[in-house]
C-alpha positions as CSV (number, residue, x, y, z in Angstrom):
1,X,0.0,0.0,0.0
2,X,1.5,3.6,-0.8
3,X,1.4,6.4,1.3
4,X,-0.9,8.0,-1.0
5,X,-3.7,5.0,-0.3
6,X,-2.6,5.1,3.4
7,X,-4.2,8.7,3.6
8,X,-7.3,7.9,2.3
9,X,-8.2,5.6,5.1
10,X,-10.9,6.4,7.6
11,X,-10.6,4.8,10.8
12,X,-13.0,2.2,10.1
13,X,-10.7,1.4,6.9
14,X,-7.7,0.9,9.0
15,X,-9.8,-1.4,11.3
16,X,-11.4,-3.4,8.9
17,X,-7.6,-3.9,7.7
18,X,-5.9,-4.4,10.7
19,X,-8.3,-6.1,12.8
20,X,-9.8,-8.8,10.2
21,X,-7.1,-10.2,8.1
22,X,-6.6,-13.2,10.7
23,X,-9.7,-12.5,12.9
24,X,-12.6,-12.7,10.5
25,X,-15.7,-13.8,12.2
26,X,-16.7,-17.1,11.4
27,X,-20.7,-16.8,11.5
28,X,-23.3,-16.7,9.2
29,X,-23.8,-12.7,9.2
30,X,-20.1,-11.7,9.2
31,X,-20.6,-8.1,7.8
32,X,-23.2,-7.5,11.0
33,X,-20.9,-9.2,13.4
34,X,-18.0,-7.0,12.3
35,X,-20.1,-4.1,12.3
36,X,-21.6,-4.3,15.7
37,X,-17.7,-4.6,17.1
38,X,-16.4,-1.2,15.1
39,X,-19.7,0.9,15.8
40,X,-21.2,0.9,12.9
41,X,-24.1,-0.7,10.4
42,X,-23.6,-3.4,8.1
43,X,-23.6,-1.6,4.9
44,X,-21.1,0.9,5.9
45,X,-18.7,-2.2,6.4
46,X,-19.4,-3.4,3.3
47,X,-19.1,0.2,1.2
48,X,-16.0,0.0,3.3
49,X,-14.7,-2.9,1.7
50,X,-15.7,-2.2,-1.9
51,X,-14.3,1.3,-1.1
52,X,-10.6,-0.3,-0.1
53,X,-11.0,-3.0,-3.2
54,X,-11.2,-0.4,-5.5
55,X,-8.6,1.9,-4.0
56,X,-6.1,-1.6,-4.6
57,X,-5.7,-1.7,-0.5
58,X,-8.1,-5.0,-0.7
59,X,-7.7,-7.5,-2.9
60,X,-10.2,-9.8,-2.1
61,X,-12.5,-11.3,0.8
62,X,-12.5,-14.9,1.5
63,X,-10.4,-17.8,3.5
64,X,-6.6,-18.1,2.5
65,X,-6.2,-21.8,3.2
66,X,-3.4,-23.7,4.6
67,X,-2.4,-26.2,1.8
68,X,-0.6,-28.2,4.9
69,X,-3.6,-28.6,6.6
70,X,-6.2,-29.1,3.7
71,X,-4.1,-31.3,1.8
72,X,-3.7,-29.7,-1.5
73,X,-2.4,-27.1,-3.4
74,X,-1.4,-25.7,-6.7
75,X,1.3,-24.0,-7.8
76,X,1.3,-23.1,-11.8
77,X,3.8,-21.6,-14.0
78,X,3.1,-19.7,-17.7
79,X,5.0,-19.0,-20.6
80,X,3.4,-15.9,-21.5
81,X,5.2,-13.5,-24.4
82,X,6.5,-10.1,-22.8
83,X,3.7,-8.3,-25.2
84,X,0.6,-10.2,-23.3
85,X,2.1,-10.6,-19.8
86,X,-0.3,-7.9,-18.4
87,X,-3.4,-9.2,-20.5
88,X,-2.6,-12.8,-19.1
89,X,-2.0,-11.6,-15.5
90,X,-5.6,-9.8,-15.6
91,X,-7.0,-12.5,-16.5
92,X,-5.7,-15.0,-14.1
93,X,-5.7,-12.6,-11.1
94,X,-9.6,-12.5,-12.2
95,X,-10.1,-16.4,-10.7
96,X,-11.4,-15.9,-7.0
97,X,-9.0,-19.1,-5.9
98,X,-5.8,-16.9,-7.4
99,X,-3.9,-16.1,-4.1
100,X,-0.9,-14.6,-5.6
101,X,0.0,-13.5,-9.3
102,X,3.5,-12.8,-9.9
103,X,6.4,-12.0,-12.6
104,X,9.4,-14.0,-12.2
């Protein structure tokens, strides 16, 4: 995140950061649980969150499993040409299940 994105982040923002990535609440009304903790409703959390993905602060919301502990995971390599290598990445960082998307 740059320091340009970091001063665009209300309170809630920096909570919703901070406070979630490893202590998401595991009940059927997430959004409400997490909105009841910060002070809020549930539709500001989730403007919130669309707010910070389309900033580039969020990626995504969802589980990041331990492959150790589920008992699989993938790890792909492309050959893309230099000319497409953004056009590829977009599309593959567009699967939900994509955790990381990198040029080596």
């Amino acid at each position: 995140m740059t320091a340009n994105v970091a001063l665009l982040l209300s309170a809630i923002d920096r909570h919703l950061l901070d406070d979630y990535q490893h202590n998401f609440p595991l009940d059927p009304q997430p959004f409400a649980t997490i909105a009841e903790q910060l002070g809020t409703d549930e539709a500001k959390v989730i403007e919130r969150l669309e707010y910070l993905q389309r900033i580039g602060a969020l990626s995504r919301v969802g589980p990041v499993l331990r492959p150790n502990r589920v008992g699989a995971s993938t790890l792909a390599a492309l050959a893309v040409p230099a000319g497409r290598i953004e056009a590829v990445a977009a599309q593959v960082s567009a699967f939900p299940e994509v955790n990381h998307n990198y040029e080596r």
